[in-house]
N, C-alpha and C positions, 0 to 999 in steps of 0.2 A: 797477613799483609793487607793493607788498607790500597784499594783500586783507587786510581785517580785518574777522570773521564771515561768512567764506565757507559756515560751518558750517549759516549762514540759510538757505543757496541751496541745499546737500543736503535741508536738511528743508523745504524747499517744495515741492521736486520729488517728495519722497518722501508729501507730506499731501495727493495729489489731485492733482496738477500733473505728473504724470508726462512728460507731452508738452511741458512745459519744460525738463526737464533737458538733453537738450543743446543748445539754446540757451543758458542760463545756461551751462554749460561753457565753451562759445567763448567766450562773453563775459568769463568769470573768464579764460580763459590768454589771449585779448589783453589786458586791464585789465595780469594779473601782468608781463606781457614792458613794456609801455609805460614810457617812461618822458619823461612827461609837464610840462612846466614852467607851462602855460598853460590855458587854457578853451578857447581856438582851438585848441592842437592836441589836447585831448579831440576837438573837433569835428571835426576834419580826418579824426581816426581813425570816430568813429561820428557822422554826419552830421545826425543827427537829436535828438541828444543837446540834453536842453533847461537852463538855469539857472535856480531859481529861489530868491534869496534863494543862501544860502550850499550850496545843494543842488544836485546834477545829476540829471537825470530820464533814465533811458535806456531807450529800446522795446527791450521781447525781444519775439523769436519772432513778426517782423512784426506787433508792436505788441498783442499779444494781452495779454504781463506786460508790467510795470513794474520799473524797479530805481530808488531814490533811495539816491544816497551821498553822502559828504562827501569830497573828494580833496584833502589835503595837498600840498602840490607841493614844498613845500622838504622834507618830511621820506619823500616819497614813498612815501604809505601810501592808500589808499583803505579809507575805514569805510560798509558794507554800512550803513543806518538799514531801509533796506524793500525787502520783495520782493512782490508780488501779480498779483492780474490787474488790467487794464486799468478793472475797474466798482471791484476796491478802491481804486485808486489814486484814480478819482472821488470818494473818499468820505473822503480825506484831505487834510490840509495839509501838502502838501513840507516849509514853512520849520518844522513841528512835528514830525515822526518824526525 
């Protein structure tokens, strides 16, 4: 899968989040190696991984960040919308970022 604004997940890491960066890492080079056709097999690969609305929600760093993206499957591209911690993510609407 080809990442789109991966650039989000360096400047997260780098705005206080320091202690997420490699979790987001792993997480960007499994997303990029995947190659993905379905929702179930997102979920086979990260188990926890939630839908909502056209969005996928995925725990980093035992659930501490948040990641919400939008995954293409036919054109196999995954688009970064949000990166946070766990209380921002509380304080947003998946199906609006």
């Amino acid at each position: 899968m080809r990442v789109i604004a991966y650039r989000v997940l360096r400047e997260f890491a780098k705005a206080g989040h320091a202690d997420a960066e490699a979790s987001l890492l792993v997480w960007y080079k499994v997303v990029s190696k995947a190659e993905w056709s379905s929702f179930a097999e997102v979920r086979a690969t990260f188990p926890s991984v939630d839908q909502v609305g056209n969005r996928l929600v995925f725990n980093i760093g035992g659930n501490k960040y948040r990641v919400i993206a939008v995954i293409d499957y036919i054109g196999h591209g995954v688009m970064i919308r949000f990166v946070g911690t766990h209380a921002e993510y509380d304080r947003v609407d998946p199906r609006s970022v």
